[in-house]
Backbone bond lengths (Angstrom), bond angles and torsions (degrees), N, CA, C in turn:
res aa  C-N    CA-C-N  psi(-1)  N-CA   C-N-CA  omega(-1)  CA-C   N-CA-C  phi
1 X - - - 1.432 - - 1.524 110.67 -
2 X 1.096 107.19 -30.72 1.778 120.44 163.61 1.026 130.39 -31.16
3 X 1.286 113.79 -49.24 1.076 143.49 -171.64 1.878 122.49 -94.33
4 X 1.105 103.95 -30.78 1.543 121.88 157.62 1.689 108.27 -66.74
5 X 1.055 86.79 -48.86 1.946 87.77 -175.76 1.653 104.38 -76.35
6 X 1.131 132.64 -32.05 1.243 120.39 -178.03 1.446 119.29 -68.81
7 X 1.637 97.15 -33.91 1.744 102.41 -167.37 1.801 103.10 -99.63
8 X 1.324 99.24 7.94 1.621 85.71 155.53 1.291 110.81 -123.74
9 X 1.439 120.50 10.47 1.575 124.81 143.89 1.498 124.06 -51.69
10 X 1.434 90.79 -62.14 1.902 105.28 165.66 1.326 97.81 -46.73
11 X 1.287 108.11 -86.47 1.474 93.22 -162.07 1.824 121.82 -34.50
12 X 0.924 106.17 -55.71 1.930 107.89 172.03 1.449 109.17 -46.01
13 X 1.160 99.88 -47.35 1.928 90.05 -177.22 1.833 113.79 -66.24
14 X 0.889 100.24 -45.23 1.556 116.13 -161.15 1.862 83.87 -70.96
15 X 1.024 128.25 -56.03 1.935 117.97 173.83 1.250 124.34 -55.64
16 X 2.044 106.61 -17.97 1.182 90.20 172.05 1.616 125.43 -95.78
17 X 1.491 101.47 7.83 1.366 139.24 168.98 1.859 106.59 82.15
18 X 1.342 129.34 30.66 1.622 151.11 147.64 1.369 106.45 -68.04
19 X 1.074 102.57 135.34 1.397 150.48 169.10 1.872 116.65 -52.17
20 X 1.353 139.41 139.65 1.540 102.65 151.55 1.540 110.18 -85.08
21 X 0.907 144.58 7.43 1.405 126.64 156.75 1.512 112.69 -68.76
22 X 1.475 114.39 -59.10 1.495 116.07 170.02 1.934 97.92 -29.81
23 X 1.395 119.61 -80.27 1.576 118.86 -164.03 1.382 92.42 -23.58
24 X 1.405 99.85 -86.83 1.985 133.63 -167.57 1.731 92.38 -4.21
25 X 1.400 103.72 -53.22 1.354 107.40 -142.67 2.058 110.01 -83.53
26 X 1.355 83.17 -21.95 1.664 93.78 -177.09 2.008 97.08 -102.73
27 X 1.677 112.65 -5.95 1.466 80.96 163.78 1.797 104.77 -109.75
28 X 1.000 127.72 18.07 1.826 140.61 175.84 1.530 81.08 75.60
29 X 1.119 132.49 87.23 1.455 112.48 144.43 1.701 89.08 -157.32
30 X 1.279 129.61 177.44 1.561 148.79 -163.81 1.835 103.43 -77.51
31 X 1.467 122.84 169.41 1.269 108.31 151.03 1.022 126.84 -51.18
32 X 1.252 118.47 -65.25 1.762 146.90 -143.71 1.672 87.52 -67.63
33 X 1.261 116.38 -56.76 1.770 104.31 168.48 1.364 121.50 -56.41
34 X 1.219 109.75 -38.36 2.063 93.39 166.67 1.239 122.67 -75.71
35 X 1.556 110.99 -32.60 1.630 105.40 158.13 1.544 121.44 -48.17
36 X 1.480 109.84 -61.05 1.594 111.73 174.30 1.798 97.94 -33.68
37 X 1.274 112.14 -69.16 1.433 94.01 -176.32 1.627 142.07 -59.32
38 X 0.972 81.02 -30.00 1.877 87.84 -178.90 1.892 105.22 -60.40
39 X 1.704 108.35 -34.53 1.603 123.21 -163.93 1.807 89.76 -82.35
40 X 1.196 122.58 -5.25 1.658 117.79 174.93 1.599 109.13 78.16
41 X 1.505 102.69 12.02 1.888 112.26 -169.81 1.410 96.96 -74.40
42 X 1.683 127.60 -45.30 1.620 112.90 -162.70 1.826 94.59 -106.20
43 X 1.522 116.93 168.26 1.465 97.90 155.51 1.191 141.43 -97.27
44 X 1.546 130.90 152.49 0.905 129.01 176.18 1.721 142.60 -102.76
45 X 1.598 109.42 136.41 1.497 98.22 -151.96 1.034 110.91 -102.47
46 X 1.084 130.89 -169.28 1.665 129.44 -147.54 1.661 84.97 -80.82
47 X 1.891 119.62 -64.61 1.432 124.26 -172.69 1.348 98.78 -37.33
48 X 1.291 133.64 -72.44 1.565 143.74 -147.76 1.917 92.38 -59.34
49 X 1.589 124.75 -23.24 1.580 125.08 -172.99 1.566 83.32 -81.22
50 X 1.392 124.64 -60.57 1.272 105.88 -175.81 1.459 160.77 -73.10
51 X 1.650 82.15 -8.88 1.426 97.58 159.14 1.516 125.47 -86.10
52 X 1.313 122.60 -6.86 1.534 143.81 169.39 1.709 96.81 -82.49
53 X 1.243 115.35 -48.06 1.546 102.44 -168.50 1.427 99.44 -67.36
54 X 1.738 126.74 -60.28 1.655 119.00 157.93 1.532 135.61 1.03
55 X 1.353 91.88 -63.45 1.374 111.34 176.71 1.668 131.51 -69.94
56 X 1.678 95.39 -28.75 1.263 102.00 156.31 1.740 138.90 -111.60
57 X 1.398 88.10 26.44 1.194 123.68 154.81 1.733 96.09 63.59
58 X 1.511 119.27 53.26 1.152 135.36 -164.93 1.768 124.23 -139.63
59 X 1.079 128.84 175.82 1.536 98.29 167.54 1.635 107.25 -109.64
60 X 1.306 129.69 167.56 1.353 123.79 131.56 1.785 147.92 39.00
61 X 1.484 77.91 -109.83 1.311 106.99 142.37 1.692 139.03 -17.92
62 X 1.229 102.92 -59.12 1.492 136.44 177.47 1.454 100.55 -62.70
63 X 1.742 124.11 -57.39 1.419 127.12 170.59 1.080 119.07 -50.74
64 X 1.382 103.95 -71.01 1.741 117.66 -171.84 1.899 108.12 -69.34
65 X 0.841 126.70 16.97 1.476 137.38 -171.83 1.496 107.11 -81.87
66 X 1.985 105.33 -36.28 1.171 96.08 -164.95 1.779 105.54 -78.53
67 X 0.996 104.59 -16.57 1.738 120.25 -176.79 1.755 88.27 -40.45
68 X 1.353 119.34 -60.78 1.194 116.17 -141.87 1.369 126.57 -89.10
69 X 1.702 85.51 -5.92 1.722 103.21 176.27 1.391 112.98 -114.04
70 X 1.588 125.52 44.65 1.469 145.98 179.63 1.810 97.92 -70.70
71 X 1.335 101.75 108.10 1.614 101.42 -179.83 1.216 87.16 -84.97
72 X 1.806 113.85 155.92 1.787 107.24 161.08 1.693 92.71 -93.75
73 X 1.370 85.58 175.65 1.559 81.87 -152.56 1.752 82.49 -129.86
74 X 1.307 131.64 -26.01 1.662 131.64 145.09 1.439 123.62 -89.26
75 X 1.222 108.04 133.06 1.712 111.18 -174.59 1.326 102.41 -70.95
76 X 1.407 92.05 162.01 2.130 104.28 -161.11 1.779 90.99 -87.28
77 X 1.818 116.44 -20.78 1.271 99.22 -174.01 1.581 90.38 -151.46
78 X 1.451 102.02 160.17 1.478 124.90 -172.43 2.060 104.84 -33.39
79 X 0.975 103.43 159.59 1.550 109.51 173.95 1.610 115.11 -80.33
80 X 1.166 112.27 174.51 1.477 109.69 -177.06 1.779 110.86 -68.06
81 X 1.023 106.24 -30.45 1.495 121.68 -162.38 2.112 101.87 -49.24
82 X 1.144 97.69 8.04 1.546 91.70 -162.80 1.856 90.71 -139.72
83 X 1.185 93.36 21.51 1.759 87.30 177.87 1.167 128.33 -52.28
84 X 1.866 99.21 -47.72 1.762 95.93 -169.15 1.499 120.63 -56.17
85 X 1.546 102.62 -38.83 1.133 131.60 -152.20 2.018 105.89 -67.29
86 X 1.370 114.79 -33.23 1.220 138.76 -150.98 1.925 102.26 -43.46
87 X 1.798 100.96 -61.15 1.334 94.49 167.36 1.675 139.96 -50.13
88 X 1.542 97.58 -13.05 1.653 97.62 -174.55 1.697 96.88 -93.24
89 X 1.212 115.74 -21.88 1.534 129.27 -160.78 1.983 82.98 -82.52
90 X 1.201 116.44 -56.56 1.385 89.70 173.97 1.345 136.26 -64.39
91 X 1.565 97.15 -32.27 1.755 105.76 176.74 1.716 100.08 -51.09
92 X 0.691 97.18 -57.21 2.229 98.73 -172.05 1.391 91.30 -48.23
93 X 1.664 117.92 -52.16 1.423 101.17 -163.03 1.675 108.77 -41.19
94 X 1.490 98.70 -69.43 2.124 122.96 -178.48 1.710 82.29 -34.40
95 X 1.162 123.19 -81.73 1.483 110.60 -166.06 1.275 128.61 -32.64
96 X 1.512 122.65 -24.16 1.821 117.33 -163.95 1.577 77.89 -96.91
97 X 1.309 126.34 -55.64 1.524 129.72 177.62 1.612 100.07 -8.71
98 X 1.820 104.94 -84.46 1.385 92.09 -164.31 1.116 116.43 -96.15
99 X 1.425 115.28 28.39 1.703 98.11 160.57 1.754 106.36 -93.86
100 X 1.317 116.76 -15.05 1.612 124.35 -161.05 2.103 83.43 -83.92
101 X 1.526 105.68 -21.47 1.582 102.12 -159.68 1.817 86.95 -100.56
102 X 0.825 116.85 -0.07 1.480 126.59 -176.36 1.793 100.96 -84.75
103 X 1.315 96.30 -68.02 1.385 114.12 -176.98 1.623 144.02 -46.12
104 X 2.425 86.30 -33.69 1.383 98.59 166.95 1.000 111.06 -98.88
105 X 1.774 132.81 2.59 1.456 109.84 160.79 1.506 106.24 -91.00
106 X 1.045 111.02 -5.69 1.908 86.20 170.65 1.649 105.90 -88.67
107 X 1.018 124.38 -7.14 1.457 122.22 178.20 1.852 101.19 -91.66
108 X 1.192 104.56 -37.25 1.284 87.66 169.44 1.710 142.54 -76.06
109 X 1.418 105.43 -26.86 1.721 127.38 174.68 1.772 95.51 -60.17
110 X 1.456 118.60 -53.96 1.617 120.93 157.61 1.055 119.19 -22.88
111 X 1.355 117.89 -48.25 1.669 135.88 -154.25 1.809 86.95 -73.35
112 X 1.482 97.43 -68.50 1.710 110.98 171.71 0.716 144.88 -13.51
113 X 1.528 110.69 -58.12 1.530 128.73 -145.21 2.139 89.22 -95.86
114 X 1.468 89.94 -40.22 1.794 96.43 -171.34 1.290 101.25 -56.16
């Protein structure tokens, strides 16, 4: 999330055409610490969002906004292109299941018996 918030910091600063020394300097802290932040390396706290939104004469909101509009950018599950197929794709799944559940109880009764 660090890292979302930093690089749509950059982005806000750099449109409002500021510097990170300009930031650094109007929030008291060094470059290399507003760099750390903008790169998502240190974290950032809600005060440190609002004194950046202040400064860019913005609200909140506007920063932390991008948090909430995180597209995924890989699907959580296979594409349609494999529809028909889906029930046999699970049957194999159940199948390796109990042969892998097959396999460690006979390796285990072994374990046992010795």
């Amino acid at each position: 999330m660090n890292v979302i918030l930093g690089a749509r910091i950059r982005e806000l600063r750099k449109s409002k055409g500021l510097t990170q020394e300009q930031i650094a300097a109007k929030m008291k802290c060094t470059r290399q610490k507003y760099a750390r932040l903008e790169k998502g390396l240190i974290d950032i706290s809600y005060t440190c969002i609002l004194t950046i939104a202040q400064i860019l004469g913005m609200k909140s909101e506007d920063i932390t906004s991008s948090v909430n509009n995180i597209s995924q950018e890989q699907p959580m599950f296979r594409g349609d292109s494999i529809q028909e197929d889906k029930f046999e794709y699970i049957n194999k799944m159940i199948d390796m299941f109990y042969a892998h559940r097959k396999l460690y109880n006979s390796v285990r009764r072994v374990d046992v018996d010795e």
